[in-house]
Each structure stands twice: as C-alpha cells, then as structure tokens.
C-alpha positions in Angstrom: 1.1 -10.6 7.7 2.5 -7.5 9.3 0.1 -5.1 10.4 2.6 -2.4 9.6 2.8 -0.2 6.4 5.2 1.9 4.7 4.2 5.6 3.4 5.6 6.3 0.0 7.3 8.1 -2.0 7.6 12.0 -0.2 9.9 12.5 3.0 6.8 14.7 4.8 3.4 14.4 4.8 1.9 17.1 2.4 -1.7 18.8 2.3 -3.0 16.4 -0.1 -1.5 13.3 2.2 -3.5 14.4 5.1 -7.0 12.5 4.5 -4.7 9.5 3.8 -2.8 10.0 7.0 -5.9 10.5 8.7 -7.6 7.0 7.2 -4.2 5.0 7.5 -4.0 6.3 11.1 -7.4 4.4 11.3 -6.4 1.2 10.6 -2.6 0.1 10.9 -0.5 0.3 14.1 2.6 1.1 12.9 3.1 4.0 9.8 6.9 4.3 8.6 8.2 6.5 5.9 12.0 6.9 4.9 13.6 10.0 6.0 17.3 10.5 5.7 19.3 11.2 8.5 19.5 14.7 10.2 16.5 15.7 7.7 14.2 18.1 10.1 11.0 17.5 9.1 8.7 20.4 8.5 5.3 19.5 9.1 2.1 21.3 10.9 1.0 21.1 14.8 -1.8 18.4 13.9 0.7 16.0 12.0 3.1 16.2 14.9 0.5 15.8 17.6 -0.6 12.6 15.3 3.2 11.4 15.5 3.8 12.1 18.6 3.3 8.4 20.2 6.1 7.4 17.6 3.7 4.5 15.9 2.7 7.3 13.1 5.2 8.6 10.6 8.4 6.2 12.4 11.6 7.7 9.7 13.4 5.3 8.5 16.8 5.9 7.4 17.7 4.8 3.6 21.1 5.1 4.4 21.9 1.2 4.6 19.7 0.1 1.6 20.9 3.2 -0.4 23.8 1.3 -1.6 22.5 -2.1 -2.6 19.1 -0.1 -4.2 21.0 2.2 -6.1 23.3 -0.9 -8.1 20.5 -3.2 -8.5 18.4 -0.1 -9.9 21.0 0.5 -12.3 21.5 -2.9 -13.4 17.5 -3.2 -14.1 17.5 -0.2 -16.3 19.2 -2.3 -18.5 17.7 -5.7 -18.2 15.7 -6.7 -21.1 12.4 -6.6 -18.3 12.8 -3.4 -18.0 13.3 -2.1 -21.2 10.4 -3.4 -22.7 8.5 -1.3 -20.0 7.7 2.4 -21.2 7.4 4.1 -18.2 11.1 2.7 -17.2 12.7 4.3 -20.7 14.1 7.2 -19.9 14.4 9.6 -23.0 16.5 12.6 -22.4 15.1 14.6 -24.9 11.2 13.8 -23.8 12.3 15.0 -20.1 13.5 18.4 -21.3 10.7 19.2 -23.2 8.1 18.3 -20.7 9.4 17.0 -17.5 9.2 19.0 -14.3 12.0 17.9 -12.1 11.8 17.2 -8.1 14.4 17.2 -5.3 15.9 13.7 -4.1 17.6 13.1 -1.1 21.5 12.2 -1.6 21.1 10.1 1.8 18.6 8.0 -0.6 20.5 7.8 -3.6 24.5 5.9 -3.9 27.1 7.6 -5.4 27.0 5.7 -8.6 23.2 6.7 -9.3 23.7 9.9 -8.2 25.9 10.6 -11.6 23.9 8.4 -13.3 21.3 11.1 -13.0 23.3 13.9 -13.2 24.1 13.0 -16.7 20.9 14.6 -17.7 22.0 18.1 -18.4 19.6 19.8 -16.5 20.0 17.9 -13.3 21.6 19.6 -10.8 23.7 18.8 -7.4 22.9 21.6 -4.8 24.1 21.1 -1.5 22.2 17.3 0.2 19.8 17.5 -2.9 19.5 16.1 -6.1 17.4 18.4 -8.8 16.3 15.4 -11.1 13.6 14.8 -13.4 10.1 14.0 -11.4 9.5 10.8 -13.6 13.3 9.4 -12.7 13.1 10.2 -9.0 9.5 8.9 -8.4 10.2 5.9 -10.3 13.6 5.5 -8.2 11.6 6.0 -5.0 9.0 3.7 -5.6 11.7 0.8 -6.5 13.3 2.1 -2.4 10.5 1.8 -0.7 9.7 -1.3 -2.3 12.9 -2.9 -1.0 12.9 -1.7 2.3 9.4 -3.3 2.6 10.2 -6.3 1.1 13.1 -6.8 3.4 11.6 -5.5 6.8 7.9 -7.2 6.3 5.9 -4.2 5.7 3.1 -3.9 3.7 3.5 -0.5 1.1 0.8 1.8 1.4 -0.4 5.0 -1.0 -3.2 7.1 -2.4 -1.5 7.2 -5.7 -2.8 5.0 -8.4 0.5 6.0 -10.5 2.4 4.9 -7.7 0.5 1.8 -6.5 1.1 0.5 -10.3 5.0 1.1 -10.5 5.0 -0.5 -7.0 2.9 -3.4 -7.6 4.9 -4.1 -11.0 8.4 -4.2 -8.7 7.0 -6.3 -6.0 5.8 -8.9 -8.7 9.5 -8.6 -9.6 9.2 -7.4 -13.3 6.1 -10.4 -14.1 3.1 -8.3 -14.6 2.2 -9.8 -18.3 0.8 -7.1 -20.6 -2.1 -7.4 -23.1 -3.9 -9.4 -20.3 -7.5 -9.2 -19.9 -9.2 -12.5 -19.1 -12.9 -12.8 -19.7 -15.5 -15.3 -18.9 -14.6 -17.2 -22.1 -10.8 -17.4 -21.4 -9.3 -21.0 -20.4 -5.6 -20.3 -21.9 -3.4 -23.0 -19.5 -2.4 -21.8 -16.3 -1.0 -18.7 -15.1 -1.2 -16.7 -11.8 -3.4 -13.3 -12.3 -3.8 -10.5 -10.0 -6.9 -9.5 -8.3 -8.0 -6.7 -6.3 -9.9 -7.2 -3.2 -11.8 -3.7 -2.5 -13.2 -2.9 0.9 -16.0 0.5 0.3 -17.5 2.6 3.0 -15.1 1.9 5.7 -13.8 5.9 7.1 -15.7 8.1 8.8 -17.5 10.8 6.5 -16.2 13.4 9.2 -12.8 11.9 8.7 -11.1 15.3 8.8 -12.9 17.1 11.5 -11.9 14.3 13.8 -8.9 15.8 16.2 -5.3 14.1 16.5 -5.8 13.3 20.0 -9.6 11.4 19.0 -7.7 9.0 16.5 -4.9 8.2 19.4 -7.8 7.4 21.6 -8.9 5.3 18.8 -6.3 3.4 18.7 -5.4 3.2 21.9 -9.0 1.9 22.7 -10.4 0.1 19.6 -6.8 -2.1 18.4 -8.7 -5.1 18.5 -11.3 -4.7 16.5 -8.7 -2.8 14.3 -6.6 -5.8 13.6 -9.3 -8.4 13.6 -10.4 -6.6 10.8 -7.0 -6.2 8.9 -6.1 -10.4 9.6 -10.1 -11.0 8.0 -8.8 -9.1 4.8 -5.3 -10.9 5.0 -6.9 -14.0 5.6 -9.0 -14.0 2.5 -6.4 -12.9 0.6 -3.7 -15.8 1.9 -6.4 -18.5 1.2 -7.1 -17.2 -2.7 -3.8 -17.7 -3.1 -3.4 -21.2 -2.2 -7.2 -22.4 -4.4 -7.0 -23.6 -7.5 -10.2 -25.5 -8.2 -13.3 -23.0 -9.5 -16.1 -24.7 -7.1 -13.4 -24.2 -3.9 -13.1 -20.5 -5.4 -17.0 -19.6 -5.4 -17.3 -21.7 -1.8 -14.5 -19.5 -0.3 -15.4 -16.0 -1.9 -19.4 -17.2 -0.3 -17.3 -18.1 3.3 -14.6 -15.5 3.6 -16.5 -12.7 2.3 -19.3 -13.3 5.3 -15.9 -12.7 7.6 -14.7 -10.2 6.4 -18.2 -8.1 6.2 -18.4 -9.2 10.1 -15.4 -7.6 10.6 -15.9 -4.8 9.1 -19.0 -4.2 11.0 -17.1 -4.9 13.8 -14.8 -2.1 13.1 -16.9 0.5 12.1 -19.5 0.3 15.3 -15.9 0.6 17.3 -15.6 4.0 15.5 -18.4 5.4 18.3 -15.5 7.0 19.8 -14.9 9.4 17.0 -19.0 9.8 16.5 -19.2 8.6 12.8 -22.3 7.7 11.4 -21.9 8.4 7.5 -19.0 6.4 5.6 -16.8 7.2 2.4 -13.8 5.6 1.2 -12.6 2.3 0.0 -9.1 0.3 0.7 -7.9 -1.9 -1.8 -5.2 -4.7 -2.0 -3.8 -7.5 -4.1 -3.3 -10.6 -4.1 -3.5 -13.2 -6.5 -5.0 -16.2 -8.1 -4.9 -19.1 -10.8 -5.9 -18.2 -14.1 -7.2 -21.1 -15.5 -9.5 -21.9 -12.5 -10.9 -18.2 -12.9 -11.3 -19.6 -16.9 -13.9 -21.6 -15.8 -15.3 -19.4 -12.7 -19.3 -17.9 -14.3 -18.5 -14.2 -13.2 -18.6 -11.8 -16.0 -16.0 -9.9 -17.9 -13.0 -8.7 -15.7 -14.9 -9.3 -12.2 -15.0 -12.1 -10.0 -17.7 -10.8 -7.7 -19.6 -7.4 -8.1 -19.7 -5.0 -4.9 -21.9 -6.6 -2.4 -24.2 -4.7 0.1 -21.4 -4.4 2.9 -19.0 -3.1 0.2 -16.7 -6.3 -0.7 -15.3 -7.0 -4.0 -13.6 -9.0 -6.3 -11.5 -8.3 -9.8 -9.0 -8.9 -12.1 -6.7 -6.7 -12.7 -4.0 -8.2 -15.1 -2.1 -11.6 -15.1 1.8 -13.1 -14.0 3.6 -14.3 -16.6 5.1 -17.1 -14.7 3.4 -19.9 -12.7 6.1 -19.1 -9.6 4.9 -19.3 -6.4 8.2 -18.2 -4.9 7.9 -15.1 -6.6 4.4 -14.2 -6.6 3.5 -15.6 -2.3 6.0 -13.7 0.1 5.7 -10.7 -1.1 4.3 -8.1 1.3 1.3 -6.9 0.1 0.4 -3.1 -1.5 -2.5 -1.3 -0.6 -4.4 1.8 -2.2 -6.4 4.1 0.1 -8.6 6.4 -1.5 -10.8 8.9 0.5 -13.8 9.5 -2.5 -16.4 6.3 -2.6 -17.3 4.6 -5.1 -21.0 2.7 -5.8 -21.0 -1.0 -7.4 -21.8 0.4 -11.0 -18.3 2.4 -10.8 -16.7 -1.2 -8.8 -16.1 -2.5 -12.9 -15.2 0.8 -14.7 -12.5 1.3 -11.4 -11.1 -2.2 -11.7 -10.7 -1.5 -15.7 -8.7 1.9 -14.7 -6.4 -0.2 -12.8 -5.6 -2.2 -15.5 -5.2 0.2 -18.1 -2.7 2.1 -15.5 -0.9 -1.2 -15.9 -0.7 -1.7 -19.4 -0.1 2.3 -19.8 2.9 1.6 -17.3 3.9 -1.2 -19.1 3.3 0.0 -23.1 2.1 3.9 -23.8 
C-alpha cells in the first residue's frame, strides 16, 4: 500500500486544516492535493516553510482527469445507484432556499459539467471560477479526488466526517448497502461489511506548538519507525480482508493487534524529537470483512473489539451489497484524522455516528 495520501476537497490549506496538516505531516511521506494550473496559492509563512521540501502539499494538476471525471460524473447522476442516494439528488428548489454556494475551479471541471451546473439559476461563471452550490461542488470534488487516487495509488485522507462518507461510498463504487446494522445475532448469508480500524492517542498533545522546521526533522530522522508503523496498520487491514472463518478472525485481531500496538509504541517514543509526552488524537481507516463469519464472531452489537489499553479498535460500520472482491480489494484506502480523542466508552457511540452518516448520506 502506498504510503502517500491525497488532501481533499479545498485547493489551500485553511485555518481549520492546520492541526490536520500538522498530524498528516506526522505520519505519511508524501501529501498531494489538486491544484489547477497557474493557481498561486495563498497560504501563511508556516505552511510554506512545511512545504518547502516538496513532500507536503505536492499540487496536482486536474487538468488531464477533468475530462474523463466530469462525463462519468454526469452519467452517475443518472444511474439508478445514484438516484436512490439522497445526498446525490440535487433539487433546485432546496439549493435556493438554503444552500450557500462555493467557488470551483474551471481547470477542475469539463466543459460539459460546467453548464450542467450553470443551469442552476443562481450559479454563476466569473472569470477561472465557477460560483455553484456548496453541496454540488463538494460532492463533485470528493468524486475528483477519488479518481485521481484510485488511478495514481494514493490513499485519500480528511478530517471531515461528511467528506470521509461521500468518499468512502465512491471508492466502494456505489455498494455501500443501507439499512445495514449487523448485531451479534445476525447470520444473513454472506456479504462483505465495512469495518473501521481506529488507532487513539497517537499525536503529540503539543501538536501545534511544534515548529515546521521540528516536523521536517522528524521526518527526515524518524521515517522508519514512521512507516513501520503505517505497513502494521496496512498489514492488519490486508489480512481481514482475505479471513473468512470466525476462530481465524479472533486469532488474527489477538496477533495483529499485538503488532500494531508495538508499532505504535515504536512510533510515538521516536517523537522525542519534538518533546511529546501527552497524546490526543485518533486515525481511522477501512477496510473490510465477511459478514457471515462476523455473524458468528461473540463481540457485541456493532463492535468487533472494544478500545484496548494501547488505543486499537475494531467496528462495523455498514455492509457491501455484493460479495465482489474485485470491487471491494484494490481500492486505495480512506483515512479520517481527527485531532480531539476519544476514550473506549465514546469508541461505540463514534463507530454508530459513522454509520448513521452513511445511512443519512445514503436515505435523509
């Protein structure tokens, strides 16, 4: 799995993106984002100092995807998927009365699209910008960068929940199955589901009092123990994956989880450069898993495996509707940094938010 990510959905990197910037800067080696071509970017002395080796914050152009993006999101608008997805329905009338609208880059957006959009009669067409409503240009967004990871082996990467969902819904290509909340009852015949794997305590406390030029020393010094803590997290995920038997399950949650909490200790004693001694924070990815084994699997309600000591868990979020390994196995994966921590009471009641934002994606 690559160890590089993709920043979505803004061009720049904006006050409330800077604790994210800081934590991703932490962890992966390289940090794209798409950026049109001949956009100057606008940012403060500290982000550019952070970007200055060219690992953090590499633009991208959308220029040769723009195209190809722009028909196939069209045609998906209408697909029969897509329509039965509320957050995808697009109703004129709703957008007036409440949306706010958001600038989109023409660079990003083919010529088709671009009067798709404008057919809304408050959009507007102002010199390289597009004035469109926020819900249709996020949504848009989110369906780009979900491409140009998919075709350039990068892991997507936010600290948006709303965003993680649409994103995670695209890169299961349309199969996230609604109305799906297994319990420690359910053996319906198998499907795949998808589970989070959530890492807690794992950034500094002092995460923004430590100085651009401390995290490139960082990284410069600490990359091994960086990545052999990223491939732990891969690894477990890659071997759920390929487990369908609920005794292998338990035995490899018992093995892989010991790794990964090595690891992670690993990782955080390397962080003596940037004197941290108090953690915050959890990362969390996907990945996913046969239903029926998890059917027969003694954990309770929506959770595999409750937060441990170290700060690993397990859960459920919502199910595939097809058994299709092709579809659900190369896909690169999507992560979810958050900055705030959370305790293993709050592990459930988070996992449950992340499936309602699915099914609120998917129904409300």
């Amino acid at each position: 799995m690559s160890k590089d990510i993709l920043y979505y959905p803004t061009i720049e990197f904006q006050k409330y993106d800077y604790k994210w910037l800081w934590s991703a800067s932490l962890l992966w080696d390289k940090i794209y984002r798409i950026v049109p071509d001949g956009y100057k970017l606008n940012e403060p002395r500290n982000i550019k100092e952070l970007c200055s080796t060219n690992e953090i914050g590499i633009p991208l152009s959308p220029n040769r995807y723009s195209k190809t993006v722009s028909k196939d999101f069209i045609d998906k608008l209408d697909s029969i998927e897509w329509r039965r997805v509320s957050a995808l329905q697009f109703n004129h009338e709703d957008i007036e009365a409440y949306e706010k609208y958001s600038r989109l880059h023409k660079d990003k957006v083919d010529v088709a699209l671009q009067n798709l959009l404008l057919i809304n009669t408050d959009s507007q067409d102002i010199e390289e910008w597009l004035y469109v409503p926020q819900q249709m240009a996020n949504i848009y967004m989110t369906y780009l960068a979900k491409h140009i990871a998919s075709n350039n082996n990068l892991s997507l990467h936010t600290h948006d929940t709303t965003f993680w969902t649409s994103s995670s819904y695209f890169l299961y290509d349309d199969q996230m199955q609604d109305h799906f909340f297994p319990n420690e009852n359910f053996s319906e015949p198998s499907h795949e589901a998808l589970i989070s794997i959530l890492i807690k305590d794992l950034m500094p406390l002092n995460l923004l009092d430590i100085t651009p030029e401390t995290i490139l020393r960082f990284r410069e010094k600490r990359r091994d123990e960086r990545v052999h803590f990223i491939n732990a997290i891969d690894e477990f995920k890659n071997k759920l994956t390929k487990v369908q038997d609920p005794k292998i399950i338990q035995d490899l949650i018992i093995d892989e989880q010991s790794k990964v909490e090595y690891a992670l200790n690993d990782y955080k004693k390397s962080m003596d450069i940037l004197n941290a001694t108090r953690w915050s924070g959890h990362l969390l990815s996907l990945g996913t898993i046969a239903v029926d084994a998890l059917g027969y699997v003694p954990f309770s309600q929506n959770t595999l495996q409750a937060l441990t000591s170290a700060g690993i868990g397990i859960g459920i979020i919502t199910g595939l509707i097809e058994n299709n390994a092709s579809t659900v196995k190369d896909t690169p994966y999507s992560y979810l940094t958050n900055i705030n921590s959370i305790s293993p009471y709050e592990y459930n009641e988070y996992n449950y938010k992340l499936y309602r934002k699915f099914e609120e994606f998917i129904n409300d």
